[in-house]
C-alpha positions in Angstrom: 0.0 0.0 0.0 2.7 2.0 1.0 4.4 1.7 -2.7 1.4 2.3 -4.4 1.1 6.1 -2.4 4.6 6.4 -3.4 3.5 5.4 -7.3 1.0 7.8 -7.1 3.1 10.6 -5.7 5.3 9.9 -8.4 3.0 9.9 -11.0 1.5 13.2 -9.7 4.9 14.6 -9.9 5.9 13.7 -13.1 2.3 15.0 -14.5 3.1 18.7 -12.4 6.6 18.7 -13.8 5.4 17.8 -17.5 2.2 20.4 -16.8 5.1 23.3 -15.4 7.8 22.3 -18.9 4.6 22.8 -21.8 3.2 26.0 -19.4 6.9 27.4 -19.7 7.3 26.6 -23.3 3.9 28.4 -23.9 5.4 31.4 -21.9 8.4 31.5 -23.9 6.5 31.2 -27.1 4.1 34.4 -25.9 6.8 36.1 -25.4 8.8 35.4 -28.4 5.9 37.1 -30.3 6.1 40.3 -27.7 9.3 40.8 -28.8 9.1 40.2 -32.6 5.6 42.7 -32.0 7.9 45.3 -30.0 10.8 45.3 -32.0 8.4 45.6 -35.4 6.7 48.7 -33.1 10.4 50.2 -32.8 11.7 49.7 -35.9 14.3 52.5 -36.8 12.5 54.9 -39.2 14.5 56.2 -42.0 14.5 59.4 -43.8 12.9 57.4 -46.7 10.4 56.1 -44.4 8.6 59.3 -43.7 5.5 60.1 -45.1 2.9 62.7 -44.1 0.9 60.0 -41.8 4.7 59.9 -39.7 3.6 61.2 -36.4 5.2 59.8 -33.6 9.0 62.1 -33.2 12.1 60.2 -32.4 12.7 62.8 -29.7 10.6 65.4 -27.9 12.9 68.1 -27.1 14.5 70.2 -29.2 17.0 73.1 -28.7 16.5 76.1 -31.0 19.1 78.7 -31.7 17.3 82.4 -31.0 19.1 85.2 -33.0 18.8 88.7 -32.5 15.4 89.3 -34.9 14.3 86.1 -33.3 12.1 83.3 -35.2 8.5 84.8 -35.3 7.5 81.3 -36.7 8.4 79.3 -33.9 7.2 82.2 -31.3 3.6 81.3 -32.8 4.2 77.6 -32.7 4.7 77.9 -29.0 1.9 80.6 -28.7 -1.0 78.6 -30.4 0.2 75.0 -29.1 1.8 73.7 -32.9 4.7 72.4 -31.2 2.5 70.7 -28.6 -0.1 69.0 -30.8 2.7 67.3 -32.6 4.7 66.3 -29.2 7.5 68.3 -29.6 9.0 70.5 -26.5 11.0 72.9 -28.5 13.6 75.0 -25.8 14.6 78.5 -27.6 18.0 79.7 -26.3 19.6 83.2 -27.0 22.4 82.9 -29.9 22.9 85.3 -32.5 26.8 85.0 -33.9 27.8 81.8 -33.9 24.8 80.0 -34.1 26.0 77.7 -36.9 29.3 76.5 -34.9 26.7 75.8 -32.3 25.3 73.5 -34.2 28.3 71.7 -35.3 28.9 71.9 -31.5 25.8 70.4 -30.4 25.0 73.7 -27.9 21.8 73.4 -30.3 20.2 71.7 -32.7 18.6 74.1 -35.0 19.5 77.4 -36.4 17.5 79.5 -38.8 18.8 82.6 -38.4 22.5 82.1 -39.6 21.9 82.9 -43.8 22.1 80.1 -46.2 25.7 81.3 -47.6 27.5 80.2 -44.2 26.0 76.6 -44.0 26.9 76.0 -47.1 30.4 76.5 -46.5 30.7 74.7 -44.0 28.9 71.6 -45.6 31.5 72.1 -48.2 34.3 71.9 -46.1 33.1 68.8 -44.2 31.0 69.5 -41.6 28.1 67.8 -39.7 25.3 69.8 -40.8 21.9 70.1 -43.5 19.3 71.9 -44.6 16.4 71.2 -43.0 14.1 73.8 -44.0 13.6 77.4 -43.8 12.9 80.5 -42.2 13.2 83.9 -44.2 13.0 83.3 -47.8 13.8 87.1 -48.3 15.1 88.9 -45.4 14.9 92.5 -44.7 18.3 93.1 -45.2 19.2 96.8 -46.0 21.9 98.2 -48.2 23.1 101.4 -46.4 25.0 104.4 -47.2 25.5 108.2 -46.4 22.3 110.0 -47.5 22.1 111.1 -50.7 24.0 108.7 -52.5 23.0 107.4 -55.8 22.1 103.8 -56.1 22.3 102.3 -59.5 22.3 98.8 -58.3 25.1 96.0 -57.5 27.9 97.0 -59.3 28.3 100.4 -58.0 29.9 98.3 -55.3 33.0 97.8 -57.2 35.8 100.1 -56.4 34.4 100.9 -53.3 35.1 100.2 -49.8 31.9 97.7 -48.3 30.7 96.4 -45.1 29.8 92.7 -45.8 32.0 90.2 -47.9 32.0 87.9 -51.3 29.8 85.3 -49.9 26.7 87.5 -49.7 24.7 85.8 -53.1 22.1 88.1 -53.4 24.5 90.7 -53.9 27.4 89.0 -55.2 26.3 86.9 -57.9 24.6 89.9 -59.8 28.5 91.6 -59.4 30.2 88.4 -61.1 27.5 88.0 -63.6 28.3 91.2 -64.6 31.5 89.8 -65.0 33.4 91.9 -62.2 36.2 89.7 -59.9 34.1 89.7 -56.5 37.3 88.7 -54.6 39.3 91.7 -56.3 37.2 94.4 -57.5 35.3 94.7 -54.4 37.3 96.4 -51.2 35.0 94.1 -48.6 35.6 95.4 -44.9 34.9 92.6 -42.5 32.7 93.4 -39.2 32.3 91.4 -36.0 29.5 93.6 -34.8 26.5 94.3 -37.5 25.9 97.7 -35.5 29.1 99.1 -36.0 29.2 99.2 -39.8 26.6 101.9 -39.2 29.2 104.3 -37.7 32.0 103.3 -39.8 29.4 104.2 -43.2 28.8 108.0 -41.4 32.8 108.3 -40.8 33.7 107.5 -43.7 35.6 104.2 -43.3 32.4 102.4 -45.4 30.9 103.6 -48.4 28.1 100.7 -48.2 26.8 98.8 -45.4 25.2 95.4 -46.3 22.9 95.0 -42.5 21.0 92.1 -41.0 17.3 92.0 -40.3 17.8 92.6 -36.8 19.4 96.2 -37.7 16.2 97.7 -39.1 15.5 99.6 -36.6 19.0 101.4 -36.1 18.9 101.7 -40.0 16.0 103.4 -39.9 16.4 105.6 -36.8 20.1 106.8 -37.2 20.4 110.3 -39.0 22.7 110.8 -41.9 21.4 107.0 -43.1 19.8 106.4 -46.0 18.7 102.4 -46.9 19.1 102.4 -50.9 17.8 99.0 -51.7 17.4 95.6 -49.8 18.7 92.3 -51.2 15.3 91.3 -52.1 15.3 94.2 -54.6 18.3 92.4 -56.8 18.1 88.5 -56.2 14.1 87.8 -55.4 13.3 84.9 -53.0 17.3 84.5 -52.5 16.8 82.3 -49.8 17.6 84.6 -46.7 18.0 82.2 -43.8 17.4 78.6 -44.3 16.6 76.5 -41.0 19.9 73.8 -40.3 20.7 70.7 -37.9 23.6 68.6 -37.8 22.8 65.6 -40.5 23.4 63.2 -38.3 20.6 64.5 -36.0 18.4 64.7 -38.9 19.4 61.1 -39.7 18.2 60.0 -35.8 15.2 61.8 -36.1 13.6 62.3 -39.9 10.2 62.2 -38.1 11.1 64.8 -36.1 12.0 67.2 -38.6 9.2 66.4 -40.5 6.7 67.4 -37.5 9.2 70.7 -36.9 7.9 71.8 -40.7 4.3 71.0 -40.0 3.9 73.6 -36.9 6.0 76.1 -38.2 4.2 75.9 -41.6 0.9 76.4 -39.9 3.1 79.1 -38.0 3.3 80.4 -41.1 -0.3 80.3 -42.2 -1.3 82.2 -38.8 1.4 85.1 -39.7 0.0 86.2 -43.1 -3.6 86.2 -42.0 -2.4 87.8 -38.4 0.7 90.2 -38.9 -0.4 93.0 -36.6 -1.0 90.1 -33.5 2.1 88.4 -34.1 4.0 91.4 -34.3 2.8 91.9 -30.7 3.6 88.2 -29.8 7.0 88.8 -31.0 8.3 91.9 -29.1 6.8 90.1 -26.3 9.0 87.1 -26.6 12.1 89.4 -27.7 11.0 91.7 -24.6 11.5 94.7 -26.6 9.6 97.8 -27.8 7.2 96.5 -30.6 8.8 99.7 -32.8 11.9 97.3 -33.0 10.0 94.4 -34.5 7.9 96.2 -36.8 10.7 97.9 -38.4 11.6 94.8 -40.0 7.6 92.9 -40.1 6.3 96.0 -41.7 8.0 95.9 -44.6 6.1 93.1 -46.0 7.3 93.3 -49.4 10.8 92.1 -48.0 10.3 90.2 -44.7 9.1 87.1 -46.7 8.7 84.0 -44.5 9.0 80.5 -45.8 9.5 76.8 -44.6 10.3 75.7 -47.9 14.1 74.1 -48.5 14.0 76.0 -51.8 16.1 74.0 -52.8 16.7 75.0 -56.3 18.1 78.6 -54.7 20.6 76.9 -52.4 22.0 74.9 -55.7 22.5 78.3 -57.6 23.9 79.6 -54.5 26.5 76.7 -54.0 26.9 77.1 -57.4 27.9 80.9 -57.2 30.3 80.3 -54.2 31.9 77.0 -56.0 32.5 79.5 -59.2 34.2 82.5 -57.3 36.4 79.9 -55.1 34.4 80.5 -52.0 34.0 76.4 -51.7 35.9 73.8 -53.8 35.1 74.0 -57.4 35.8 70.1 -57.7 32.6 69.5 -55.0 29.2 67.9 -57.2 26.2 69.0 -56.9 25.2 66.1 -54.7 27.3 67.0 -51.5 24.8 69.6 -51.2 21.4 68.2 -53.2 22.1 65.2 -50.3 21.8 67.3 -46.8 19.4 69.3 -47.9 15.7 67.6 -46.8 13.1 68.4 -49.2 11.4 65.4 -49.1 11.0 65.5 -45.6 9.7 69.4 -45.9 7.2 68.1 -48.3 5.9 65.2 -46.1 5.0 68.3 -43.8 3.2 70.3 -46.6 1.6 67.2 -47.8 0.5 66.4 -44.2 -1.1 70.0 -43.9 -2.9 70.1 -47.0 -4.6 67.1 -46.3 -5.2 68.5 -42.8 -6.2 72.4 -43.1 -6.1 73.4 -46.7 -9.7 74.0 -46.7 -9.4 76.8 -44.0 -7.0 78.5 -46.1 -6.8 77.4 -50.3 -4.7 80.3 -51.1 -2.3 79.7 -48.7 -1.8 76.1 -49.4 -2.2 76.3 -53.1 0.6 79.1 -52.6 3.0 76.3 -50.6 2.7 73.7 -53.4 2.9 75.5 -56.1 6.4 77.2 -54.6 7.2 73.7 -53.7 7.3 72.8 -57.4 8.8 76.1 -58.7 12.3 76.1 -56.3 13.0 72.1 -55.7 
């Protein structure tokens, strides 16, 4: 009798040990498939994966590079929630010169108000960063002399003594297709401090200024000044400041970037249908009088906004700089058609068209249509 328990315990066991080995295989066969489903949930998304459905960023926070004029576009992303409805925490940080190393650097991530002629120098000479978008497709950039002198246009730079330097392409590139040497016919002064060509122009050391945006309001305020044309009056939609990361960021985080366009694009929406407001929103984040801001917003027919890579313009541009030996005239066209993100810029427009174009046709029919004209 005794054995028989003992049979019976045995038998018991071996059934509980047989029960435990097929309920641990099942176990480890449920979560095999969690982890094929999670990794398939994770999978790395490439730049070529984005589409305008890509909605989930690689990273939340974002450090933006805030230069004197500031970015108006991503003040009203902040102000009306864009940067929040596509789960982005974008962290604005004062840095006017120097804002491109500080992207190299990684003190930031994004720069817009650096030019396009910088970046691409330094993408021609190696350097860790692309075109992501944009930010002033024509600034309000003022070309400043004594008053009363007579402007015929460009090449009454040459010969003369000027406060900016070859690599400005709106400028330039009308001087060397008029077939002047810009590196030798030009007398270019260089300035550390944007402010100080003013006073150099009414003593004399300067007989033209080229200025930055953020100098409107000294331009317009300083007697003895006289602004005689803006770029935007010899190279139209010259691409004024494009918007840059490092390319490897952009690589980690295409979705990212894609959902940066999208706010800033309806940013940009909000401005033209609400300049006086944003104006005021502006000053407000740049805690200064709102005379500062609007001498640059006011001037409408120059202080043209755009998210667009325009990448067509960038291409002329690097090939300017590659003619006049600013970059290396044995670089291709790819080094620079390859870091600069249109597609991913159009994944944003494509994503708001399908999303808001009927609260504003013009706007959007506007967006595609430049789309097509400068890619």
């Amino acid at each position: 009798q005794f054995r028989r328990r003992n049979m019976k315990k045995r038998v018991v066991s071996i059934l509980l040990v047989a029960a435990m080995a097929v309920s641990m295989v099942a176990c480890g066969s449920k979560k095999d498939d969690s982890t094929d489903n999670k990794t398939e949930e994770t999978k790395k998304v490439t730049v070529d994966d984005v589409t305008k459905d890509s909605d989930t960023p690689e990273t939340t926070d974002v450090v933006w590079a805030q230069g004197l004029s500031g970015n108006v576009l991503v003040t009203i992303a902040q102000e009306k929630g864009y940067f929040k409805e596509v789960g982005l925490n974008i962290k604005e940080v004062p840095l006017d010169s120097g804002q491109l190393q500080g992207v190299v650097d990684g003190q930031v991530d994004i720069a817009s108000n650096s030019g396009t002629n910088g970046p691409l120098q330094m993408i021609a000479a190696g350097d860790d960063m692309a075109i992501i978008g944009g930010f002033m497709l024509e600034g309000c950039m003022p070309i400043i002399a004594k008053a009363g002198t007579v402007w015929n246009g460009p090449t009454d730079f040459v010969g003369k003594k000027v406060g900016s330097s070859a690599t400005v392409y709106a400028i330039c590139s009308k001087i060397h297709e008029a077939g002047y040497d810009v590196n030798k016919d030009v007398q270019w002064v260089p300035f550390d401090n944007d402010a100080d060509k003013i006073a150099a122009v009414l003593n004399g050391e300067l007989d033209y200024a080229v200025m930055g945006t953020g100098r409107m309001y000294m331009c317009k305020n300083t007697d003895g000044i006289e602004i005689l044309a803006y770029c935007d009056d010899v190279t139209p939609n010259y691409s004024c400041c494009r918007m840059v990361a490092r390319n490897s960021w952009v690589k980690e985080n295409p979705t990212t970037v894609k959902l940066i366009d999208q706010a800033l694009l309806r940013a940009q929406q909000y401005l033209e249908a609400n300049r006086e407001e944003c104006e005021e929103i502006m000053a407000k984040q740049l805690n200064t009088d709102l005379d500062y801001v609007k001498a640059y917003m006011d001037e409408t027919e120059h202080y043209e906004l755009n998210v667009d890579t325009v990448k067509k313009t960038v291409v002329d541009n690097w090939h300017y700089q590659r003619e006049v030996g600013l970059i290396d005239a044995d670089l291709d066209d790819s080094v620079i058609e390859d870091v600069t993100y249109d597609k991913l810029y159009k994944a944003a427009l494509d994503a708001c068209i399908d999303k808001y174009h009927d609260d504003d046709p013009d706007f959007w029919d506007k967006q595609e249509a430049l789309y097509e004209e400068l890619q």
